[in-house]
Phi, psi and omega in degrees: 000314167302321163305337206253312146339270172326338198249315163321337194281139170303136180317167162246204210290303175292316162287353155283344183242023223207285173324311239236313198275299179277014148294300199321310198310287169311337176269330163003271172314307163299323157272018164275294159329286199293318186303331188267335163302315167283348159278300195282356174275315145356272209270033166223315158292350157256275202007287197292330169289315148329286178319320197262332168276350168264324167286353178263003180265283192305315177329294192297328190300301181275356169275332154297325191244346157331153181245308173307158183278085168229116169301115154242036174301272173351308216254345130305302203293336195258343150290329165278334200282327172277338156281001157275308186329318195284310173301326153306318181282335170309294179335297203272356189245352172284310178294330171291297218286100163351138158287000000 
């Protein structure tokens, strides 16, 4: 019955930090993990972004300098409409990322 007693009694305060210590202990790692990951996902989304301000800079640069009439407007537009996506995701994976 004392045993039966002992396990109903509320934790106290040192076993809760005891609790508290070997979660923190187990997640660690993982969350290490997802944090260096969301660093290299990061840094591969300014990469990428980079590459789409230079390739919609070149578009327009030969939609200029063209003698033909071939629109490349579009197809800027659709380069830019994916480096603001890209740059939202950077936004929310900066904001998501462990300190």
């Amino acid at each position: 019955m004392a045993a039966t007693a002992g396990l109903s009694s509320p934790a106290g305060p040192v076993d809760r930090d005891v609790f508290a210590e070997g979660l923190l202990e187990f997640l660690r790692p993982a969350v290490g993990q997802l944090d260096s990951h969301v660093h290299a996902v990061r840094e591969s989304q300014v990469e990428l972004r980079e590459h789409i301000d230079s390739l919609a800079a070149e578009l327009c640069r030969i939609n200029e300098d063209q003698k033909v009439a071939l629109d490349l407007d579009p197809y800027v537009k659709k380069l830019l409409n994916a480096r603001r996506r890209v740059v939202l995701v950077n936004n929310i994976l900066q904001n998501a990322q462990v300190l």
